[in-house]
ZAMARGU-4260 file (C-alpha; in steps of 0.2 Angstrom, whole numbers, plus 5000, padded with zeros to 4 digits):
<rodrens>
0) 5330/4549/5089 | 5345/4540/5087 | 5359/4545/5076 | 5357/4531/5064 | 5339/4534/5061
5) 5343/4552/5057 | 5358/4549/5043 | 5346/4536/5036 | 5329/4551/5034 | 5344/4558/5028
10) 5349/4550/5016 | 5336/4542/5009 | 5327/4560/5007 | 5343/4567/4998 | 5342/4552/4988
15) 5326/4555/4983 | 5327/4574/4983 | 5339/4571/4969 | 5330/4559/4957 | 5315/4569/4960
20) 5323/4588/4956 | 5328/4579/4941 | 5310/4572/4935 | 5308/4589/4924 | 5297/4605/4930
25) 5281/4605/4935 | 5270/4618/4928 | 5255/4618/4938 | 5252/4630/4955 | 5254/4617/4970
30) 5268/4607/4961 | 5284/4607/4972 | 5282/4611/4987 | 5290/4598/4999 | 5278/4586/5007
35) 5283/4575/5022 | 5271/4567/5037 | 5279/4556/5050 | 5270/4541/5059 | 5279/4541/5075
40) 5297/4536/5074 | 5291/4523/5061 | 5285/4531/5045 | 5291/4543/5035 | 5280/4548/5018
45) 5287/4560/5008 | 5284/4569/4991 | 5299/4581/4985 | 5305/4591/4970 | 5293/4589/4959
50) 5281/4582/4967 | 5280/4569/4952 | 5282/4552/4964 | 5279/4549/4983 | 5289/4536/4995
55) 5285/4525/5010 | 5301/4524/5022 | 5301/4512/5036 | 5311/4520/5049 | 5310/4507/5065
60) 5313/4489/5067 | 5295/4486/5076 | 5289/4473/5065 | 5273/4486/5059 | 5273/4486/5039
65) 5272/4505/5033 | 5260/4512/5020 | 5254/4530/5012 | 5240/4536/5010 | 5241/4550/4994
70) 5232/4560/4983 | 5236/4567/4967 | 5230/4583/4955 | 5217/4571/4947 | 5216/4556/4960
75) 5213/4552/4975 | 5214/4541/4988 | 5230/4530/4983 | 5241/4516/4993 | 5257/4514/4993
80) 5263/4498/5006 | 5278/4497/5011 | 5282/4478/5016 | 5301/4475/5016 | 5305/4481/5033
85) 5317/4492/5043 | 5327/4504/5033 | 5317/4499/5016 | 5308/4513/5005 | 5294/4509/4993
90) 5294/4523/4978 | 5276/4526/4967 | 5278/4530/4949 | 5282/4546/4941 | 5271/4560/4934
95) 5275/4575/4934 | 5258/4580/4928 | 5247/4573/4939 | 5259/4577/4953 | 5255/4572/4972
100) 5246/4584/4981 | 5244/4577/4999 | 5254/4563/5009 | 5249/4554/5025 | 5261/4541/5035
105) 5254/4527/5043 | 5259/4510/5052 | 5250/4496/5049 | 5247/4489/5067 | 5241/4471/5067
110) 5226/4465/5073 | 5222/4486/5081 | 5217/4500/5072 | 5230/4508/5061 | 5243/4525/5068
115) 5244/4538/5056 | 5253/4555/5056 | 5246/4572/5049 | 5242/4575/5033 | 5255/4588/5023
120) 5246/4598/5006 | 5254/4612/4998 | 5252/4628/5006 | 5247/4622/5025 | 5263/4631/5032
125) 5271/4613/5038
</rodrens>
């Protein structure tokens, strides 16, 4: 991994930290915890703070589109695409009651079947 690509993970995910942390305080078990998965060197989906909101980072210029695939308290089975290329980050919207409770990163492969990282839920030890 190149320097660049680390100081952007970087700061995107402070970036994000911050505005997260600042949402207000979850109340229910499960809320923050951190929650990141990683599709190769191109995906980065990621849930932090209060777990109120979840974001699609594009993290490699290889032409794939980025999505998530996430879950919250009361639903499941949400997409977020992330179409804007290299260095972009699509953000969901904020609920800090219905906060996100599992995040996948996946890369949209063209024309083949789709690569996606592991799964992060509160409490797995990742």
């Amino acid at each position: 991994m190149t320097i660049g690509r680390i100081a952007v993970r970087t700061l995107v995910g402070a970036a994000v930290a911050t505005a997260l942390m600042g949402a207000g305080q979850a109340v229910a078990a499960g809320a923050g915890e951190p929650l990141d998965s990683y599709a190769g060197a191109g995906a980065w989906a990621y849930s932090h703070g209060t777990n109120g909101a979840v974001a699609i980072a594009d993290t490699d210029g290889d032409s794939h589109a980025v999505y998530t695939l996430y879950d919250r308290k009361n639903t499941m089975g949400l997409r977020l695409d992330n179409h804007d290329g290299n260095g972009s980050t699509k953000y969901s919207g904020l609920d800090t009651t219905n906060y996100v409770r599992k995040v996948t990163a996946c890369l949209n492969i063209q024309l083949n079947p789709d690569r996606c990282g592991l799964d992060d839920r509160p409490n797995d030890d990742r």
